[in-house]
N, CA, C and O atoms as a GROMACS GRO file, in nm:
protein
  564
    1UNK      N    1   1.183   5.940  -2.465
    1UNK     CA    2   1.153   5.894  -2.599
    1UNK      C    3   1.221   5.760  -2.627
    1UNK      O    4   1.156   5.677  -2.690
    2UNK      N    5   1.368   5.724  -2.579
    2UNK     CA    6   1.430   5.651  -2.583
    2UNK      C    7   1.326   5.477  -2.530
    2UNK      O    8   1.308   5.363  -2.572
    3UNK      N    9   1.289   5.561  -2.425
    3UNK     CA   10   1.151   5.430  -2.339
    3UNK      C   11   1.065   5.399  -2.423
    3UNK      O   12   1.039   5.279  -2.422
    4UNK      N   13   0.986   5.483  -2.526
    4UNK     CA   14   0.892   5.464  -2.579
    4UNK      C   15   0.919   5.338  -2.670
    4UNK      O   16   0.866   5.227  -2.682
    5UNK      N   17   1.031   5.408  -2.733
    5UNK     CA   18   1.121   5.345  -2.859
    5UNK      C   19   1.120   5.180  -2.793
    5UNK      O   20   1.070   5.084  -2.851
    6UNK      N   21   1.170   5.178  -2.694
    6UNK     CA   22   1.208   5.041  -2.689
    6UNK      C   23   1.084   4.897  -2.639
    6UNK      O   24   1.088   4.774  -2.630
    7UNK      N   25   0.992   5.002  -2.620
    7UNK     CA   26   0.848   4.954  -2.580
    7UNK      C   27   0.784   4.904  -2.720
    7UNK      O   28   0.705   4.810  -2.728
    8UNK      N   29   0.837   4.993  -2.848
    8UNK     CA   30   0.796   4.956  -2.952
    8UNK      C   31   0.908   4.876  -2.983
    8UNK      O   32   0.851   4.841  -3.087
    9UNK      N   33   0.988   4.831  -2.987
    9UNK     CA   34   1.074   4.730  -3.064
    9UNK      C   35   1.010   4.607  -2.948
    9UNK      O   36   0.981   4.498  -2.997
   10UNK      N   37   0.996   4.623  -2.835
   10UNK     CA   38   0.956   4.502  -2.789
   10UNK      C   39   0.811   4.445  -2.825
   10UNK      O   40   0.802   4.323  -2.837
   11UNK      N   41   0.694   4.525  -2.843
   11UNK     CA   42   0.558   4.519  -2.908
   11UNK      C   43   0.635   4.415  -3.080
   11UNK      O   44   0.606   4.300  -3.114
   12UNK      N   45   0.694   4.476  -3.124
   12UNK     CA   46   0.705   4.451  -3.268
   12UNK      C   47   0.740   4.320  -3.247
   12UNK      O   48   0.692   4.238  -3.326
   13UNK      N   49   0.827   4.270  -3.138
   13UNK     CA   50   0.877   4.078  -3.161
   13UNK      C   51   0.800   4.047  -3.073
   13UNK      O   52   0.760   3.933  -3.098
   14UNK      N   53   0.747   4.093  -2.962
   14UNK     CA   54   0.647   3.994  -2.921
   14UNK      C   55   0.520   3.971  -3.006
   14UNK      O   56   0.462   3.869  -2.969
   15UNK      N   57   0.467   4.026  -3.094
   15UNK     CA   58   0.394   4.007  -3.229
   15UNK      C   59   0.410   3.903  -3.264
   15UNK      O   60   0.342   3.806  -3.230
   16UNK      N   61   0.520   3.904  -3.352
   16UNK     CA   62   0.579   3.840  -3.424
   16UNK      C   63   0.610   3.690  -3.348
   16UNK      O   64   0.564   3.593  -3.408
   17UNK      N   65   0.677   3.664  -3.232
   17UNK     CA   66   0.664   3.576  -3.208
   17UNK      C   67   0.532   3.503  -3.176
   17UNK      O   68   0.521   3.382  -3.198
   18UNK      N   69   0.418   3.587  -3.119
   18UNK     CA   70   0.279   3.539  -3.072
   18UNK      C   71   0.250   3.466  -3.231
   18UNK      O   72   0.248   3.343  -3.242
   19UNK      N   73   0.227   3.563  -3.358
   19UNK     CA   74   0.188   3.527  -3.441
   19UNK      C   75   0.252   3.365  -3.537
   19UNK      O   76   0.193   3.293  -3.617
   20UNK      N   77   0.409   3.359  -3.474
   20UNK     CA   78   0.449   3.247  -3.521
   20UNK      C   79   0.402   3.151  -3.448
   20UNK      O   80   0.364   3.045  -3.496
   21UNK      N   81   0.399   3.186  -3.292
   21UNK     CA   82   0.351   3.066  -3.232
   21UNK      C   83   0.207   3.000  -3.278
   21UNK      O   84   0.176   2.882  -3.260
   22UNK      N   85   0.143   3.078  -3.327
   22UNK     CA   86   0.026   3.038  -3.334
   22UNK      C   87  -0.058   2.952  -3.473
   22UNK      O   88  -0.169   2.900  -3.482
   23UNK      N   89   0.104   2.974  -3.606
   23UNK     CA   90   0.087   2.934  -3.707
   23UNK      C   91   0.202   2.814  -3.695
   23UNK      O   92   0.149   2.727  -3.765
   24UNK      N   93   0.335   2.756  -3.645
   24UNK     CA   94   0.404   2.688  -3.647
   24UNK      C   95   0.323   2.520  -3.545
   24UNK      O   96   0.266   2.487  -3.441
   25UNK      N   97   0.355   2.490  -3.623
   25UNK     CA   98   0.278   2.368  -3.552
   25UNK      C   99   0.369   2.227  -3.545
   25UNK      O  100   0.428   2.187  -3.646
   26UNK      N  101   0.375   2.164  -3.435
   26UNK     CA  102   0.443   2.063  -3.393
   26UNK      C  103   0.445   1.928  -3.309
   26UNK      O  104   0.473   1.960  -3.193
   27UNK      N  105   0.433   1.834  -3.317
   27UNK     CA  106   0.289   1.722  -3.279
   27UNK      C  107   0.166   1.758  -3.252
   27UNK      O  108   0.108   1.760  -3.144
   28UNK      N  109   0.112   1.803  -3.412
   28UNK     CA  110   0.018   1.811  -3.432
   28UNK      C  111  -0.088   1.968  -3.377
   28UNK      O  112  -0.204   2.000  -3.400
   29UNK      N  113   0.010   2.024  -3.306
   29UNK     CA  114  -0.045   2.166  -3.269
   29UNK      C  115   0.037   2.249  -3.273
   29UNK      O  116   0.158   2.226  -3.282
   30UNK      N  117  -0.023   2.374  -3.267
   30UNK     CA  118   0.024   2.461  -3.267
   30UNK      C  119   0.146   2.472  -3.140
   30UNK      O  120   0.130   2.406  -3.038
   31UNK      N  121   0.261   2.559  -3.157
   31UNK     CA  122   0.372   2.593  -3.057
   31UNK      C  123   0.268   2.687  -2.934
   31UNK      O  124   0.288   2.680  -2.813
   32UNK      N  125   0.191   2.747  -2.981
   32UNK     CA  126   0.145   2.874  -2.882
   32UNK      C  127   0.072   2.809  -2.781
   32UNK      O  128   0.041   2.870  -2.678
   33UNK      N  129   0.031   2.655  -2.803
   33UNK     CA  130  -0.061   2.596  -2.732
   33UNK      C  131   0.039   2.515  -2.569
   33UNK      O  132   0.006   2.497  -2.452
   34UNK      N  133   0.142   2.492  -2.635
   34UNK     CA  134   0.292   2.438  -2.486
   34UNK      C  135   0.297   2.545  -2.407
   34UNK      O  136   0.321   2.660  -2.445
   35UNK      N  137   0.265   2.498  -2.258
   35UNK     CA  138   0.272   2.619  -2.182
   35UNK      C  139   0.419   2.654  -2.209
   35UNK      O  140   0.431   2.777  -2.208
   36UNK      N  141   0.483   2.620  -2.222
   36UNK     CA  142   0.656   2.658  -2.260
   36UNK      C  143   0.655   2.792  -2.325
   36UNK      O  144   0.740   2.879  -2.308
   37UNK      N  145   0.572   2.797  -2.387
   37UNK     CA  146   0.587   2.916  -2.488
   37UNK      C  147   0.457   2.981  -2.477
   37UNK      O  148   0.449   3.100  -2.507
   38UNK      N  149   0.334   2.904  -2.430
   38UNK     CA  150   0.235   3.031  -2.382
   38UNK      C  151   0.287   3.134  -2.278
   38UNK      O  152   0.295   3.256  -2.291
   39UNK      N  153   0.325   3.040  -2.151
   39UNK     CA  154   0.342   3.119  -2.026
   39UNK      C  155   0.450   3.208  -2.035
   39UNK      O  156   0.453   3.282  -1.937
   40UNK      N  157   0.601   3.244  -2.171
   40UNK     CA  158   0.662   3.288  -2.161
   40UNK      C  159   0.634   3.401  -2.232
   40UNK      O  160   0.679   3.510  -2.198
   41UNK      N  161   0.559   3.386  -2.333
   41UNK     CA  162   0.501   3.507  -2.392
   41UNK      C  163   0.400   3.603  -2.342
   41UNK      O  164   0.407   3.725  -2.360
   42UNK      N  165   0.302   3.539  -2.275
   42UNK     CA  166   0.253   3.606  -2.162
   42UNK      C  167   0.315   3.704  -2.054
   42UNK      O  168   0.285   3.818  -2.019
   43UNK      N  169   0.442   3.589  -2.003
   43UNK     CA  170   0.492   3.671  -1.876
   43UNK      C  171   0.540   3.802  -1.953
   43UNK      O  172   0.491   3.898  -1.893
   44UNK      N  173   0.604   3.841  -2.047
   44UNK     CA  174   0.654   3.918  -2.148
   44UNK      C  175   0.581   4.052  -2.204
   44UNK      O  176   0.616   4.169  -2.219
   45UNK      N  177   0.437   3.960  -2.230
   45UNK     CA  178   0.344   4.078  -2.238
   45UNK      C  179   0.312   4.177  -2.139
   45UNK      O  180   0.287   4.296  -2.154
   46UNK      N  181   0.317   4.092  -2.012
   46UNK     CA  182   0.287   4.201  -1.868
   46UNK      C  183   0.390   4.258  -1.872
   46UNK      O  184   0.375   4.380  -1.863
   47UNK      N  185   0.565   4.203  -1.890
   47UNK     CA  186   0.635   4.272  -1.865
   47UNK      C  187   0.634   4.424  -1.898
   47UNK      O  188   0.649   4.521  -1.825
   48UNK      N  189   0.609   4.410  -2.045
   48UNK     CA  190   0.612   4.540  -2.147
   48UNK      C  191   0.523   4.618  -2.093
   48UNK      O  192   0.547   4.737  -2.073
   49UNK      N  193   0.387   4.553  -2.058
   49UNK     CA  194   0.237   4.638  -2.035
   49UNK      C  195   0.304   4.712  -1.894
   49UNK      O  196   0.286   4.831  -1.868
   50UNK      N  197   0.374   4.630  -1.820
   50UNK     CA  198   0.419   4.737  -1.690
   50UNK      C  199   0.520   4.862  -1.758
   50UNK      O  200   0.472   4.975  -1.762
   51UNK      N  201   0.639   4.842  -1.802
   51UNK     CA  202   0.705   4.919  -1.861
   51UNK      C  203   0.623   5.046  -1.945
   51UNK      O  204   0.660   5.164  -1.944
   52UNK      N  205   0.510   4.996  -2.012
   52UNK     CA  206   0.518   5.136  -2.064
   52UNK      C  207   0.352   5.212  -1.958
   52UNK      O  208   0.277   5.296  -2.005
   53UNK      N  209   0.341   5.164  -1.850
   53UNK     CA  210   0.264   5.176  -1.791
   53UNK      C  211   0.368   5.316  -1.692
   53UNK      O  212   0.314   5.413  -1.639
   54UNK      N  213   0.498   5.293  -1.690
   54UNK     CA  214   0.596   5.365  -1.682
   54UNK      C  215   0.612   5.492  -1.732
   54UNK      O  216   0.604   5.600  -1.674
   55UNK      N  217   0.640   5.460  -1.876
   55UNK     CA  218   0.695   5.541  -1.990
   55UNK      C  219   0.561   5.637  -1.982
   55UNK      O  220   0.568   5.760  -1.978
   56UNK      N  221   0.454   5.571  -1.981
   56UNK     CA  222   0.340   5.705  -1.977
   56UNK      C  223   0.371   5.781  -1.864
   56UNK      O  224   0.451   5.875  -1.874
   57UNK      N  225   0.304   5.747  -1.734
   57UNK     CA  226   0.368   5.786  -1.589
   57UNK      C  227   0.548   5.914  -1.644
   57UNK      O  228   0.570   6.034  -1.640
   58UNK      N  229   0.607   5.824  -1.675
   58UNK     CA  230   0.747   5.946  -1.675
   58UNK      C  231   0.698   6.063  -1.783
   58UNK      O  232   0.744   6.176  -1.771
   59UNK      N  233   0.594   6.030  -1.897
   59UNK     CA  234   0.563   6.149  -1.990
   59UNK      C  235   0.492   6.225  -1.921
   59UNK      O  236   0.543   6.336  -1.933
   60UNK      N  237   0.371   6.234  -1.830
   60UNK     CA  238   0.362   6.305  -1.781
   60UNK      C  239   0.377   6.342  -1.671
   60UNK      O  240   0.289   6.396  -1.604
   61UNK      N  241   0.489   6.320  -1.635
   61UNK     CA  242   0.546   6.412  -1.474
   61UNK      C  243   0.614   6.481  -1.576
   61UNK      O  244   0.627   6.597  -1.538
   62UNK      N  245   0.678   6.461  -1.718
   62UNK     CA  246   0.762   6.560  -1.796
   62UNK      C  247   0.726   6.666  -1.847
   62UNK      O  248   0.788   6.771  -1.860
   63UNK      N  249   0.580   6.626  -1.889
   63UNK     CA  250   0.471   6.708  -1.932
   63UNK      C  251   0.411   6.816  -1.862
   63UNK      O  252   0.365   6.914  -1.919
   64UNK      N  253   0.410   6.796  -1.705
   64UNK     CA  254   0.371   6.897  -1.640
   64UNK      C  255   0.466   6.904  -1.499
   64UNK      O  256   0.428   6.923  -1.384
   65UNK      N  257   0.606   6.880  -1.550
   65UNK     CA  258   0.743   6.948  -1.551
   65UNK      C  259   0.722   6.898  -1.384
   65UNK      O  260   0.786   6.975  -1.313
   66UNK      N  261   0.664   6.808  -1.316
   66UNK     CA  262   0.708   6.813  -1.184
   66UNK      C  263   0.814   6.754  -1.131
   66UNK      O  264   0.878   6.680  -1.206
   67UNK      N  265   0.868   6.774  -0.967
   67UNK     CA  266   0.956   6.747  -0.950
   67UNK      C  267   1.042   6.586  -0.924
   67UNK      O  268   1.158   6.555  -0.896
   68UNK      N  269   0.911   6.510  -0.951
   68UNK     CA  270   0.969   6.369  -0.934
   68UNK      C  271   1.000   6.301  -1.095
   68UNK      O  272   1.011   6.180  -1.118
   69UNK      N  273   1.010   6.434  -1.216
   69UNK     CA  274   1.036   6.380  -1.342
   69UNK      C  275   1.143   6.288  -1.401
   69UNK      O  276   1.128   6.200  -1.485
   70UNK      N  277   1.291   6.338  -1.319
   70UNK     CA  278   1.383   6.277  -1.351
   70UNK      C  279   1.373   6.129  -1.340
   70UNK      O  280   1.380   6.042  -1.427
   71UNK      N  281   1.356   6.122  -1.216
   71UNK     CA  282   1.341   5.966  -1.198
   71UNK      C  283   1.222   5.914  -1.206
   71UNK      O  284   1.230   5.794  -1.180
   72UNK      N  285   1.112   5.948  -1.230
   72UNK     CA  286   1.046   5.895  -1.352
   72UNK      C  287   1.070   5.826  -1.470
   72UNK      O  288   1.042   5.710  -1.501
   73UNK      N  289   1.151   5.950  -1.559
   73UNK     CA  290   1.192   5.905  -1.666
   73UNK      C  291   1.290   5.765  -1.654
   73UNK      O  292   1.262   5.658  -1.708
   74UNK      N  293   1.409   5.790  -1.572
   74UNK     CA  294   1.503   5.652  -1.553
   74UNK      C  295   1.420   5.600  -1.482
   74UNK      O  296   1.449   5.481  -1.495
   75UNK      N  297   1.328   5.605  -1.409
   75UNK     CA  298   1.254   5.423  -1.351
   75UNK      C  299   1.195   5.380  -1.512
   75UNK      O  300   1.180   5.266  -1.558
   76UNK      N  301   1.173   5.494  -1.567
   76UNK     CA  302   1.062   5.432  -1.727
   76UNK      C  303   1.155   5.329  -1.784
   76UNK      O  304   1.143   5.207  -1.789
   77UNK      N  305   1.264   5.419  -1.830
   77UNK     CA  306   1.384   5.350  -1.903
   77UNK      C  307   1.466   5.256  -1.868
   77UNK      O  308   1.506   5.178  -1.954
   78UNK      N  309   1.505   5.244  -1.739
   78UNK     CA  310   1.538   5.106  -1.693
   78UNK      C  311   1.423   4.988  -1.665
   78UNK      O  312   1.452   4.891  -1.596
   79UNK      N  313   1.323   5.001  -1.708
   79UNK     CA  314   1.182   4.882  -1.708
   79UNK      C  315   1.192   4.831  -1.810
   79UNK      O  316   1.214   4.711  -1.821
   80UNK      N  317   1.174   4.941  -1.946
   80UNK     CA  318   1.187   4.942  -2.063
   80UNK      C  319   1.296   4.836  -2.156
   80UNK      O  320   1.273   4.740  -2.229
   81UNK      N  321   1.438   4.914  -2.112
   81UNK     CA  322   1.537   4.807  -2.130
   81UNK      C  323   1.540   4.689  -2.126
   81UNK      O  324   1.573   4.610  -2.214
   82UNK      N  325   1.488   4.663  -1.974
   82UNK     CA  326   1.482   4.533  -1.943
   82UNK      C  327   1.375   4.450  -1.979
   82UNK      O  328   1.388   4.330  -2.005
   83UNK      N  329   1.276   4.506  -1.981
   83UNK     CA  330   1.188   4.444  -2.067
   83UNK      C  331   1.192   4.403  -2.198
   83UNK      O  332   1.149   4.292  -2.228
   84UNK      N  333   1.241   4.482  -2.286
   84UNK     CA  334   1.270   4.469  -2.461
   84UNK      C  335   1.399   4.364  -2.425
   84UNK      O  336   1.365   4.251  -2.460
   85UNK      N  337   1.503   4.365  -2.380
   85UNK     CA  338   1.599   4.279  -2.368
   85UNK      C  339   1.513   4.144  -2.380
   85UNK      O  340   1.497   4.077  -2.483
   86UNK      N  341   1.460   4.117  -2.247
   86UNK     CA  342   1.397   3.965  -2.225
   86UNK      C  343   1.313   3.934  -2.320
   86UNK      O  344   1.287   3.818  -2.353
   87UNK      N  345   1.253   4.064  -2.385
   87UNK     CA  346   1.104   3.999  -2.486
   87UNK      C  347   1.167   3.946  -2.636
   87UNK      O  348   1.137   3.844  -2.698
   88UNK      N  349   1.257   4.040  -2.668
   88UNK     CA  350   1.330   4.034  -2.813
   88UNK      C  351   1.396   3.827  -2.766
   88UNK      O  352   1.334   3.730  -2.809
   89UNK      N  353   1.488   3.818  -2.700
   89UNK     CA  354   1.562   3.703  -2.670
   89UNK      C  355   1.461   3.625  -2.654
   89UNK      O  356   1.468   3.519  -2.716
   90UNK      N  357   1.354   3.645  -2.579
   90UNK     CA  358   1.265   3.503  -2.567
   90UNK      C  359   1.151   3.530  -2.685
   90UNK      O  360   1.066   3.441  -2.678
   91UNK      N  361   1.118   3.636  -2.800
   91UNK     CA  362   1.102   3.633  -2.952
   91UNK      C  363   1.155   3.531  -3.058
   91UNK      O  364   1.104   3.454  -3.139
   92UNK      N  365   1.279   3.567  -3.022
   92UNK     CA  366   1.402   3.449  -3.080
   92UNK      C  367   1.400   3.351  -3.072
   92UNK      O  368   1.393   3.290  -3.178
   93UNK      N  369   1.405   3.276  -2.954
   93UNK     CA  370   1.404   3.183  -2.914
   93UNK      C  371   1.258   3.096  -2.949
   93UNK      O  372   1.264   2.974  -2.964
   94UNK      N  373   1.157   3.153  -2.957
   94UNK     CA  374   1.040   3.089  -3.035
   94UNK      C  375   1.047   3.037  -3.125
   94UNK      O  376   1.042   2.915  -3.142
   95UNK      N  377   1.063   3.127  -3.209
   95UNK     CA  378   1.133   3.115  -3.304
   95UNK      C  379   1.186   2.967  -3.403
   95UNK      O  380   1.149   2.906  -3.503
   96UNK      N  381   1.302   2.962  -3.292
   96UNK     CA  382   1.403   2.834  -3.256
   96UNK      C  383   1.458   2.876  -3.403
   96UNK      O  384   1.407   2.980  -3.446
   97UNK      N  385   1.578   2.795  -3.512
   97UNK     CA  386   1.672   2.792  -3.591
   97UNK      C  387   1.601   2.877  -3.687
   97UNK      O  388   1.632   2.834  -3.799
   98UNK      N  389   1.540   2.953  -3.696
   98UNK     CA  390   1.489   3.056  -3.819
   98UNK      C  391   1.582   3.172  -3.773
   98UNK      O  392   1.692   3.211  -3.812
   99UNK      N  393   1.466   3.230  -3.637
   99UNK     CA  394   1.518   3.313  -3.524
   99UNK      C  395   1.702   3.376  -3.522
   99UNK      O  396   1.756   3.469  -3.463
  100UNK      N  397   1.721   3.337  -3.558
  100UNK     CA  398   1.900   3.307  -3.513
  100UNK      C  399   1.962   3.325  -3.629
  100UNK      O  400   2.083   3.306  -3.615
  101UNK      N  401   1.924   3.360  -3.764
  101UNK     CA  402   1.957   3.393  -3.865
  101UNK      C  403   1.943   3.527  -3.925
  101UNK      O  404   1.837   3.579  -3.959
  102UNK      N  405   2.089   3.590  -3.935
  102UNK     CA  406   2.117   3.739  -3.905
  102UNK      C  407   2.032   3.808  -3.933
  102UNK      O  408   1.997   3.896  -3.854
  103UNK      N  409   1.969   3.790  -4.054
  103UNK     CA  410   1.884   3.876  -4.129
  103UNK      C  411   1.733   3.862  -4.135
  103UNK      O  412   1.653   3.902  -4.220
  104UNK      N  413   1.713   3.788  -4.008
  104UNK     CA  414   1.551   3.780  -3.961
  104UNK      C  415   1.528   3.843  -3.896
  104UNK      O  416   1.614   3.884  -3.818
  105UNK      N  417   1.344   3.906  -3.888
  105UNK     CA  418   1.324   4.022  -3.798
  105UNK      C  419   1.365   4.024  -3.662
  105UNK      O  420   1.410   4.129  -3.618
  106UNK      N  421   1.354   3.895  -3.567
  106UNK     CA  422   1.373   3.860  -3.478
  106UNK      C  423   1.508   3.926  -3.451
  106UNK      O  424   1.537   4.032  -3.394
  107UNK      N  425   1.592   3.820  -3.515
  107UNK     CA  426   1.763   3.900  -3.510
  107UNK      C  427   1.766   4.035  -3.479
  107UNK      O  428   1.793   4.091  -3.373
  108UNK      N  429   1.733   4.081  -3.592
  108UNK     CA  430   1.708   4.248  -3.632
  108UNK      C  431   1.655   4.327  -3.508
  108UNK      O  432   1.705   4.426  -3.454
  109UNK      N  433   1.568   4.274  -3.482
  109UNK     CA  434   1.507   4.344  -3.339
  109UNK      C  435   1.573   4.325  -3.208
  109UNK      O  436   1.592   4.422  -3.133
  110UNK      N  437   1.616   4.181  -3.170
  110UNK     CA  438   1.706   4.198  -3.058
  110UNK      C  439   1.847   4.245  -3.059
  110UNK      O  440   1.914   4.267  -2.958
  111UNK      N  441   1.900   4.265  -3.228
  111UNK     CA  442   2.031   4.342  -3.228
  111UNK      C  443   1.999   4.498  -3.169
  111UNK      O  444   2.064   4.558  -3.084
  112UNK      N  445   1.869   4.547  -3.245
  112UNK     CA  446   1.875   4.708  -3.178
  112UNK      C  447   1.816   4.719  -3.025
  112UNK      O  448   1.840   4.821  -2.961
  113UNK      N  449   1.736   4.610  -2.966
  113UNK     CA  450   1.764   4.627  -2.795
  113UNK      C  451   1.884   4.618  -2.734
  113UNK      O  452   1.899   4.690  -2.635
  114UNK      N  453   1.981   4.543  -2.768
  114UNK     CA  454   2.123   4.539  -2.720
  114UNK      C  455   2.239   4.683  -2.792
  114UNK      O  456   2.334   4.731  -2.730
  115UNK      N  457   2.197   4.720  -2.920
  115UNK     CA  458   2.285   4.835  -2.914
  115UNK      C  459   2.179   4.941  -2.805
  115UNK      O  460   2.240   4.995  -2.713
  116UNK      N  461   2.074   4.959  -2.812
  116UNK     CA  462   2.016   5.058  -2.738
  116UNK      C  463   2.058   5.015  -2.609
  116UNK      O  464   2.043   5.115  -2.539
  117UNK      N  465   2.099   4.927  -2.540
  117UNK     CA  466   2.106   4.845  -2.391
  117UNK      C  467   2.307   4.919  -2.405
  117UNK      O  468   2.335   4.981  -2.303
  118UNK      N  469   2.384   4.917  -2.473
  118UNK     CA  470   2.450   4.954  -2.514
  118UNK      C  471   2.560   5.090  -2.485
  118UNK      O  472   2.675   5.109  -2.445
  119UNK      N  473   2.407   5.190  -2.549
  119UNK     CA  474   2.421   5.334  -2.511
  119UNK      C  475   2.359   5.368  -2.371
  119UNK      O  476   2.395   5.464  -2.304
  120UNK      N  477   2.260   5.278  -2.335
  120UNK     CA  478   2.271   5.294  -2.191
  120UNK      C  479   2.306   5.255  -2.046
  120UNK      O  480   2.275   5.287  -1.931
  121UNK      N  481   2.392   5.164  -2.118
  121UNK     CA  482   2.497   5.123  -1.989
  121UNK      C  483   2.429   4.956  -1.909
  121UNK      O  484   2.319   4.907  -1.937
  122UNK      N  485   2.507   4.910  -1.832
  122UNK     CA  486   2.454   4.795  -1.746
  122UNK      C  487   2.313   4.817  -1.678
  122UNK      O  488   2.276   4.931  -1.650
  123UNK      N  489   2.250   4.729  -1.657
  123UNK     CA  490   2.108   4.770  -1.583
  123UNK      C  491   2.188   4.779  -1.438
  123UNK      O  492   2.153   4.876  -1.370
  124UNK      N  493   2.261   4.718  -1.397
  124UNK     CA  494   2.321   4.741  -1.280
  124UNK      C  495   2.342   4.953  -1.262
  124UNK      O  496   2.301   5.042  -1.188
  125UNK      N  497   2.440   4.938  -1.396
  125UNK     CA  498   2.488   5.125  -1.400
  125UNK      C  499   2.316   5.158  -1.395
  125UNK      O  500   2.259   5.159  -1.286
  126UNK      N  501   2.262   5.178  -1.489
  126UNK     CA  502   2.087   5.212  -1.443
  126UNK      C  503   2.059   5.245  -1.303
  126UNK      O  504   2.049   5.353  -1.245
  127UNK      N  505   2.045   5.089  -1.251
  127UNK     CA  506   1.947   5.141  -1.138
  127UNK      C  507   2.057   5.209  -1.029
  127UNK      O  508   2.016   5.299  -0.955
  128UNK      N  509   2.225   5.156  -1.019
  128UNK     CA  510   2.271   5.251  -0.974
  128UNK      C  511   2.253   5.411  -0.941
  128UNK      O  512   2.238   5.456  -0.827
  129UNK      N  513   2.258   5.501  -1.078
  129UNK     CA  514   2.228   5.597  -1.088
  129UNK      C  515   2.092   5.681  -1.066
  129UNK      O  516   2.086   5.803  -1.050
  130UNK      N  517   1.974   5.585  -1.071
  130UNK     CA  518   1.881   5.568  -1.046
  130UNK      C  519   1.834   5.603  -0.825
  130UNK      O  520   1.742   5.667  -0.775
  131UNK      N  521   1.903   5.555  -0.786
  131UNK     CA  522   1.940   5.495  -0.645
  131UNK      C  523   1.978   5.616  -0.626
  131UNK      O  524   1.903   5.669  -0.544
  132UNK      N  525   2.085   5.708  -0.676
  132UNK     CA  526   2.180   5.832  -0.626
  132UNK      C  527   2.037   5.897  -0.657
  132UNK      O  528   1.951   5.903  -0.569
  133UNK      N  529   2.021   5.935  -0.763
  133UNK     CA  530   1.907   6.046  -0.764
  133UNK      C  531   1.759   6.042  -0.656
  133UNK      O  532   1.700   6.142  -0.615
  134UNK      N  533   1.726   5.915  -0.629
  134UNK     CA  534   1.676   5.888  -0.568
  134UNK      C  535   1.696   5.916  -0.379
  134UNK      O  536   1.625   5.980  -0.301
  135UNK      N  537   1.801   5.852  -0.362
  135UNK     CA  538   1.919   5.934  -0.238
  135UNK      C  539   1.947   6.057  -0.212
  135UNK      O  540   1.990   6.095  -0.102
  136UNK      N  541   1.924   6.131  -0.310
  136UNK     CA  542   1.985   6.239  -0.320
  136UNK      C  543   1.900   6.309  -0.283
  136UNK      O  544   1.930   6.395  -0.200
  137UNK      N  545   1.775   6.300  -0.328
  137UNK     CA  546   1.623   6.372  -0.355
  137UNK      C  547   1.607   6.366  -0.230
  137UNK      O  548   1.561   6.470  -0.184
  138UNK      N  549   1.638   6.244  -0.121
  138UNK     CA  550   1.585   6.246   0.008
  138UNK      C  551   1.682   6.294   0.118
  138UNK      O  552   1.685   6.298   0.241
  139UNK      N  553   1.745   6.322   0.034
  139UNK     CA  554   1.878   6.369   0.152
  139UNK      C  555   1.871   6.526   0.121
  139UNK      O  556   1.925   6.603   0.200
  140UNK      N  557   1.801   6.575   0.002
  140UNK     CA  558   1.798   6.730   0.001
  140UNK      C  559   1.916   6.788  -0.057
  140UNK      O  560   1.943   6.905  -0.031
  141UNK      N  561   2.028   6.681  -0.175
  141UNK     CA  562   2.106   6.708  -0.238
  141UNK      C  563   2.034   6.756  -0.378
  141UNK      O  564   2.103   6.794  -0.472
   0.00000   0.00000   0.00000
């Protein structure tokens, strides 16, 4: 659930940034039109679209309880993370000096990927633990 969650906080600023890019305009065009900020919002979108391409995949190995669920779920959630991390920060950064002001959605949204990044430890600790279960599974621990 935690995966889902963060699939939706990343949907919510990549929105938001698509939609600013596309109304902020700056010699004479729009921001969304600089590959600078097309190609990064893009790469962003696949990111997420893989991640919860995941999060489904881990719901149902959970759903019909099989045995490769666990790590399912942590491959979901370490995609997830990392994905909402990069999408929220490069949200922001669209943004530029609005972005960066505590009480903008932007802010708001990449503060709760980093407390959620938070409660679940380094992506390093992630895929670590990730790796053992994985190890483990093949070693018949």
């Amino acid at each position: 659930m935690l995966a889902a969650e963060l699939i939706g906080t990343g949907r919510r600023a990549l929105e938001g940034a698509v939609e600013y890019a596309g109304q902020r305009r700056q010699f004479g065009r729009s921001i969304g039109s600089f590959q600078a900020i097309k190609h990064v919002l893009a790469d962003r979108s696949v990111q997420l679209d893989a991640a919860w391409m995941l999060v489904r995949g881990a719901a149902h190995s959970l759903d019909g309880k099989r045995t490769d669920a666990d790590v399912a779920a942590r491959t979901a959630l370490a995609a997830a993370a990392d994905a909402v991390e990069a999408v929220t920060a490069d949200a922001l950064h669209t943004r530029g000096g609005v972005g960066f002001t505590w009480e903008h959605r932007s802010h708001v949204l990449l503060r709760r990927a980093r407390a959620r990044r938070s409660l679940l430890g380094s992506p390093a600790h992630r895929l670590d633990v990730l790796a053992e279960r994985l190890l483990g599974s093949a070693h018949g621990s």
